[in-house]
LOBABA-84492 format. One record per residue (C-alpha): residue in three letters; x, y, z. Coordinates in steps of 0.05 Angstrom, whole numbers, plus 5000, padded with zeros to 4 digits. Layout:
% LOBABA-84492
ALAXYZ
...
***
This chain:
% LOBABA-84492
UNK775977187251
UNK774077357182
UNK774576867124
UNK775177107045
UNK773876646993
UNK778476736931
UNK780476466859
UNK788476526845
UNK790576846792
UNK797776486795
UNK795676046739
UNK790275706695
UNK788175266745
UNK784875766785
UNK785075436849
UNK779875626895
UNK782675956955
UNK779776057031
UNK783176557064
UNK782976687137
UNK784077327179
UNK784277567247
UNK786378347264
UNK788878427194
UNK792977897192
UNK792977227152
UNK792476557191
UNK792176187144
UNK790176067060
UNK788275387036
UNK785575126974
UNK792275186931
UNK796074666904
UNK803175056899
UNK806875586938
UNK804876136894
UNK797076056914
UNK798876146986
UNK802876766965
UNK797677146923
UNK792876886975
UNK796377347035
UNK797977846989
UNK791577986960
UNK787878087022
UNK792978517049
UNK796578866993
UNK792978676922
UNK796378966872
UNK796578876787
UNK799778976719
UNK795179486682
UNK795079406610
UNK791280006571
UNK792880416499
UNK794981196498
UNK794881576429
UNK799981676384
UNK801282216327
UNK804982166273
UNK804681406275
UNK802480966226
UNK797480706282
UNK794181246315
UNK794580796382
UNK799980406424
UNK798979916472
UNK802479976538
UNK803179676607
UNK805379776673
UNK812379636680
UNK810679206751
UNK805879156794
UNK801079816829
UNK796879846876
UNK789579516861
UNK786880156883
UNK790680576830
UNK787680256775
UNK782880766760
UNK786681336774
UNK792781106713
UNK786980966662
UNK785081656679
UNK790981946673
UNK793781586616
UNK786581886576
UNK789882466550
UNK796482246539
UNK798782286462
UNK806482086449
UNK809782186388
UNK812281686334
UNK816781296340
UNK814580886388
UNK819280216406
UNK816879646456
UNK820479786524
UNK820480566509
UNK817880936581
UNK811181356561
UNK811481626640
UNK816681576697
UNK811781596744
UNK804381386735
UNK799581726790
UNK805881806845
UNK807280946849
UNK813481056827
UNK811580576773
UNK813680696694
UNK809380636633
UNK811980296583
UNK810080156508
UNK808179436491
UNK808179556412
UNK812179926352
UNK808980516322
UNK812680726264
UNK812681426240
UNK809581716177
UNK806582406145
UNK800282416113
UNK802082826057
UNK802182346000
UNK805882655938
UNK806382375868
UNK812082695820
UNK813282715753
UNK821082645726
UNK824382305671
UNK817682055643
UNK816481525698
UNK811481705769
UNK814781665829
UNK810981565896
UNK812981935955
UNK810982176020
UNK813282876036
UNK813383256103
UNK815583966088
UNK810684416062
UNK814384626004
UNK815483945964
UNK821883845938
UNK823984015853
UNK822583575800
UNK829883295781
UNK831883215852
UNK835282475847
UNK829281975872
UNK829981275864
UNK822980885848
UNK820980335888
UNK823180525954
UNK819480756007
UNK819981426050
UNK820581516107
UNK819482246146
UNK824282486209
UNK824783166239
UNK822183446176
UNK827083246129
UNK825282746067
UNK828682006075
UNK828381496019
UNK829580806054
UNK833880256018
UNK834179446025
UNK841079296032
UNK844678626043
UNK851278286045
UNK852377556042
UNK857576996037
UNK855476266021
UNK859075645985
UNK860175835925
UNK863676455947
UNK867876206008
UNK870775536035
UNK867675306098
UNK873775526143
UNK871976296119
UNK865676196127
UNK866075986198
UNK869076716213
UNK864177036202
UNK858376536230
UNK853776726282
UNK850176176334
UNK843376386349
UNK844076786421
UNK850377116383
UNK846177366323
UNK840277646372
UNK845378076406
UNK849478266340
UNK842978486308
UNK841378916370
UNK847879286363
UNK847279346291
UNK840879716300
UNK844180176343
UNK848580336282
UNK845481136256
UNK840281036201
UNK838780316209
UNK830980256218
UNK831879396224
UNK835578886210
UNK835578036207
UNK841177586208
UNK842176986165
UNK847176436192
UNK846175776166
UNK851375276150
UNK852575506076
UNK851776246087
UNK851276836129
UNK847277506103
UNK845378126142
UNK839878526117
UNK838379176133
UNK832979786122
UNK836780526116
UNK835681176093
UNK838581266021
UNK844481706040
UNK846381356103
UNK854081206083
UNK853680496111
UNK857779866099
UNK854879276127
UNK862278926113
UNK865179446174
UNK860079296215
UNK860178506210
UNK868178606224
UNK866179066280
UNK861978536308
UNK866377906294
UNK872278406323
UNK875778146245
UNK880678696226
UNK882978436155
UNK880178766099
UNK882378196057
UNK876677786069
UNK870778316038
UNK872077945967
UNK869377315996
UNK862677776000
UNK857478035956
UNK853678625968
UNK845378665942
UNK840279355946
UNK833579385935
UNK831079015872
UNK836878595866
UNK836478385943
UNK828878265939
UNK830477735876
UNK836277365916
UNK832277305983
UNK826877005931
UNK830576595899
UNK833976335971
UNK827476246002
UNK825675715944
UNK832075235944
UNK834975545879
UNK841375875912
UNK842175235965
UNK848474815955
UNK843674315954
UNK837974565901
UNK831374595911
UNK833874415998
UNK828474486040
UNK831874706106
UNK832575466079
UNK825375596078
UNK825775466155
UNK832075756162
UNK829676516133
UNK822876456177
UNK826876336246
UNK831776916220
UNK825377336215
UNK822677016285
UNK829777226322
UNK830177846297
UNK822777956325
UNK824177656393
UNK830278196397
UNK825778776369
UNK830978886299
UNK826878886247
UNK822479446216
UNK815979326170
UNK819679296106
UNK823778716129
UNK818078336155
UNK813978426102
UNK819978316051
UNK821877666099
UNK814877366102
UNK813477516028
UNK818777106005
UNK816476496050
UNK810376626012
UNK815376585948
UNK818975945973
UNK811575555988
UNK809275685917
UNK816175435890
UNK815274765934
UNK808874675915
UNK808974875832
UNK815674845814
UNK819074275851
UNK826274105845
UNK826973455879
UNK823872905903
UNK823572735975
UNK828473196023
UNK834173425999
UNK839773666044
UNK847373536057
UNK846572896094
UNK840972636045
UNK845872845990
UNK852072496029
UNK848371956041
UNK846271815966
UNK853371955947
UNK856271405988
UNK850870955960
UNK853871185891
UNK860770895908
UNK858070195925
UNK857470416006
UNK852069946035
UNK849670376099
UNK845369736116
UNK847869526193
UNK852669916192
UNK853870246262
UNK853571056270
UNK854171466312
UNK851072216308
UNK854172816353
UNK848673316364
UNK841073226375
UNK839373906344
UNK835073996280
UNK840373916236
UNK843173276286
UNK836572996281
UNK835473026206
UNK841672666206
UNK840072126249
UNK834171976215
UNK836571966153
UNK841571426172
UNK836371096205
UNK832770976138
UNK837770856105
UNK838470156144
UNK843870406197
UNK844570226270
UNK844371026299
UNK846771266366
UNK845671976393
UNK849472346439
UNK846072786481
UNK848373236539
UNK842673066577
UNK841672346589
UNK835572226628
UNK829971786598
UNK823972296576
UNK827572976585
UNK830372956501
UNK827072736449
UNK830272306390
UNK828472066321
UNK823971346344
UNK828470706327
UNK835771106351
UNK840370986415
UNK842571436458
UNK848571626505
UNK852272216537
UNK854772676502
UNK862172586546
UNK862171766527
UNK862471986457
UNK870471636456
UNK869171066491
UNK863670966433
UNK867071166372
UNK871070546359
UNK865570146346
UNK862670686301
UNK863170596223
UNK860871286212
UNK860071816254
UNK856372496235
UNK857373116280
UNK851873786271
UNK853174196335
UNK852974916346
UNK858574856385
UNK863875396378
UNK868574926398
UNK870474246360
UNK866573656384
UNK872373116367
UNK879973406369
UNK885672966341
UNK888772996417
UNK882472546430
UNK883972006388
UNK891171816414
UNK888371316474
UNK883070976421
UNK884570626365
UNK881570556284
UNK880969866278
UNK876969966215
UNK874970476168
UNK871471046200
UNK867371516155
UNK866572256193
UNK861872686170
UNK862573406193
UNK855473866186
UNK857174386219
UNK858975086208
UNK863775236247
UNK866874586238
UNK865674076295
UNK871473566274
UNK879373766273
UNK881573796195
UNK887973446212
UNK884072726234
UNK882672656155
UNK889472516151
UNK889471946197
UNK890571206176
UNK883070906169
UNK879571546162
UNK876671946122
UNK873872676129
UNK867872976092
UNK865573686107
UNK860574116084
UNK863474286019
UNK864173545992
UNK857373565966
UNK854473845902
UNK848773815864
UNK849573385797
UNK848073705726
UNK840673875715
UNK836273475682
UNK831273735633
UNK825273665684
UNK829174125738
UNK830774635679
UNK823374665663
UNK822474705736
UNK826975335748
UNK823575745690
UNK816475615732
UNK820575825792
UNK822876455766
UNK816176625735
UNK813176505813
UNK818276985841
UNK817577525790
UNK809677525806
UNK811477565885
UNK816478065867
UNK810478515831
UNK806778485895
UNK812178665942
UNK813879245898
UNK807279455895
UNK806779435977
UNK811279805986
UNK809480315936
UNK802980365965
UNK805580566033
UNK804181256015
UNK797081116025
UNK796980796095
UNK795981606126
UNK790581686089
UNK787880956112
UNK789481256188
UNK785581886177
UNK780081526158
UNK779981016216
UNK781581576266
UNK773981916233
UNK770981326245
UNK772681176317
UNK771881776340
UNK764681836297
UNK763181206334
UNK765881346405
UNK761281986404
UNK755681546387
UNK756981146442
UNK758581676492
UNK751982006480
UNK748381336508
UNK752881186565
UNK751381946595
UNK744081676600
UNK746580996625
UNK747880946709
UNK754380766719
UNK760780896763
UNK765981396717
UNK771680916729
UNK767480446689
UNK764480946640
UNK771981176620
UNK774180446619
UNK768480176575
UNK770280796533
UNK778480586518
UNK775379916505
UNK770980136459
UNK776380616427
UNK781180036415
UNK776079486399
UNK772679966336
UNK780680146315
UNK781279436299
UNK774779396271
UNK776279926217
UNK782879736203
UNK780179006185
UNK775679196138
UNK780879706106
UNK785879296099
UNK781578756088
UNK780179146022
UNK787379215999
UNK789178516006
UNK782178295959
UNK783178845915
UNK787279085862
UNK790779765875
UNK786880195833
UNK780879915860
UNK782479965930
UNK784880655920
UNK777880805890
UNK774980575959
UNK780081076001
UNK777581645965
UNK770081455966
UNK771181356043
UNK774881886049
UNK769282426027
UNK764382046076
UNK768182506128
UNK770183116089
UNK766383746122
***
């Protein structure tokens, strides 16, 4: 009988495993503390296998490497013999995350797939003269194109089968002041519905990304395109939301490139909010730029653009405030009621919906003296979490609650409404019921405002009050904060063109340096499985290297000094 000592792999706790054999098969593994030890235990002295995870080369790319992985498990024994054969492998940009590099790596019948985007661009940075401004481009065909051909400034290119692309920020948007909330929830998106809308829009010809922006006051879809793409982002919303009445496109406003920038800006610091200066749209815009990442829609300009204006809304927070404390609709409700003499002290509530939006709410009430109650759909003690100092019950006793309730407040993301006027005719109003509806689409029937004993606010019941003179002084800061982010988004993405120039240089450098290394490792006794692993290590490991300190220049720099840098490193490896 033989007996194997191992560590599992299963998960951090790297239990230590004893494995015993006899004739090649297991008797028995002990040491683990779940049923996945004694799996990789049997399997790992019989049939070990792994998920390889290397880089292959790219051209074209604006990374001269992609990362990429085994798309399941091979044979342990194989590991050598796909870094091998993966060495020499050079795809062409553009590379997406799930694209198949090979079918079949070293006859497993296992794909390779790409772990990483890798956009595409030329290195042959132009610079043109026309109508006495300079207008940065990057060109691909040899013969560069007329002075007086129609370029627009400040957008980047983009380079595809040879032909020249100038890419454009478009968006459309609907939000308060444009649309009542019952057209608003038409076009509204919950958050598993916007991941696979934006998937389809990307399928849509000439869309590089795209994020979706759904919120409870507004819904916006930005997109990257080439210039010429003939592309109405109003036709494909209605596509999406399977609407087939043109009538509603008034209800929207359409942005490009400088004007878009400014809005998302100006969004990102409170100053477009129903609310102003609302801090919930600053989150809002950085989960639209996390889904669209988890579903693989956006592009580089849209991040950048996306996390730039976060940037843009923190600085207005922080130097230009508009309000005190934390503004948003229930804060603002809440203060309005106070207004008309409403004393929310003991009063009893009851809040539908223990999301962010739900919890905000419940809180809110909370401190504003009020006995709160949350419904939740699961009611075990531990499993949901609730603001400290509320009550809880299920979601389905909601009824058999709501007489008691003076106010009730419902933020769901249901699609469906949470309280429906057939509900209410087995209970009965003894007293006046305040209902609060947060949600778009709405969560409470319209027609139970007309009811005897209650009343019905929605979202739109709520506006900001005339400015004071601090607030105006405030704005003018705020607009001089996103006119100064604006300059330095502009000028990223003007100085895109030099990013293949930034590549050459790093690919020199790597390869100086991997020659370098290679020269000492001949001398060195080793096995050549490890020689050519240590080798993609080293390849990736001085990438990064070189790219940090690059980069690292741009972002300490200005650009005329950092393009000073490019071309003194540049003739370090001229010939």
């Amino acid at each position: 009988m033989e007996t194997r000592n191992l560590t599992c792999i299963g998960c951090p706790m790297g239990c230590p495993l004893t494995v015993k054999i006899e004739n090649g098969t297991v008797l028995s593994v002990e040491g683990n503390t779940c049923k996945r030890g004694a799996i990789y235990g049997k399997k790992e002295v019989t049939d070990p296998t792994r998920i390889v995870t290397t880089t292959v080369h790219v051209s074209g790319g604006v990374e001269n490497m992609v990362s990429v992985k085994t798309q399941s498990d091979i044979p342990k024994d194989k590991i050598f013999d796909c870094i091998h054969a993966l060495k020499n492998i050079t795809v062409s940009a553009p590379v997406h995350i799930g694209d198949v590099i090979l079918k079949d790596i070293v006859h497993t019948g296992v794909a390779i797939i790409a772990t990483k985007n890798v956009e595409y661009i030329h290195s042959n940075p132009l610079t043109i003269q026309q109508e006495k401004s300079i207008i940065k481009i990057v060109c691909f065909p040899e013969n560069p194109p007329q002075t007086g051909v129609d370029f627009v400034q400040e957008r980047v290119s983009y380079i595809n089968k040879g032909e020249l692309y100038i890419m454009t920020i478009s968006m459309i948007g609907i939000d308060h002041d444009r649309a009542p909330v019952d057209i608003r929830a038409l076009f509204a998106f919950t958050k598993k519905n916007a991941g696979e809308a934006m998937e389809k829009l990307k399928e849509t010809a000439g869309i590089h990304g795209c994020i979706i922006l759904s919120t409870c006051n507004r819904l916006e879809i930005w997109a990257s395109h080439e210039d010429d793409q003939e592309l109405s982002l109003y036709q494909c919303l209605c596509q999406l939301k399977n609407i087939q009445d043109d009538s509603y496109e008034s209800y929207f406003v359409s942005r490009t490139d400088r004007e878009a920038v400014e809005h998302l800006f100006y969004l990102a610091g409170g100053l477009k909010s129903q609310i102003l200066g609302e801090d919930q749209i600053l989150t809002q815009i950085k989960d639209a730029l996390n889904l669209a990442r988890e579903h693989f829609t956006t592009d580089s300009t849209l991040e950048v653009l996306f996390r730039m204006a976060v940037t843009a809304g923190k600085k207005i927070k922080t130097e230009a405030p508009l309000a005190h404390g934390n503004p948003s609709v229930i804060h603002q409700a809440v203060s309005h009621l106070k207004e008309q003499g409403y004393d929310m002290h003991g009063k009893i509530c009851m809040v539908i919906g223990n999301g962010e939006m739900g919890k905000v709410a419940a809180q809110t009430l909370r401190d504003a003296g009020a006995n709160v109650t949350v419904t939740v759909r699961q009611y075990r003690s531990g499993m949901v979490s609730i603001p400290i100092g509320c009550s809880r019950i299920h979601y389905g006793e909601r009824m058999n609650f709501l007489p008691n309730c003076d106010i009730v407040v419902s933020a769901t993301a249901s699609p469906n409404f949470t309280l429906r006027e057939e509900l209410f005719r087995d209970i009965t109003i003894r007293k006046p019921l305040l209902l609060l509806d947060l949600a778009v689409p709405r969560d409470i029937e319209p027609s139970l405002g007309r009811k005897e004993n209650i009343t019905l606010y929605d979202m739109d019941s709520f506006h900001t009050e005339k400015l004071s003179p601090e607030a105006n002084e405030s704005l003018v800061r705020a607009a001089a904060i996103v006119e100064e982010q604006m300059a330095e988004f502009f000028q990223w993405l003007d100085g895109r063109d030099v990013i293949p120039r930034i590549q050459e240089i790093k690919a020199e450098a790597v390869q100086d340096l991997n020659l370098r290394i290679e020269k000492i490792l001949k001398k060195t006794p080793m096995q050549e499985e490890d020689r050519v692993q240590l080798l993609e290590a080293v390849d990736t490991a001085a990438g990064k290297v070189v790219n940090k300190m690059i980069f690292g220049l741009r972002d300490s720099l200005n650009q005329e000094a950092f393009l000073e840098c490019v071309a003194g490193l540049e003739k370090v490896y001229e010939e």
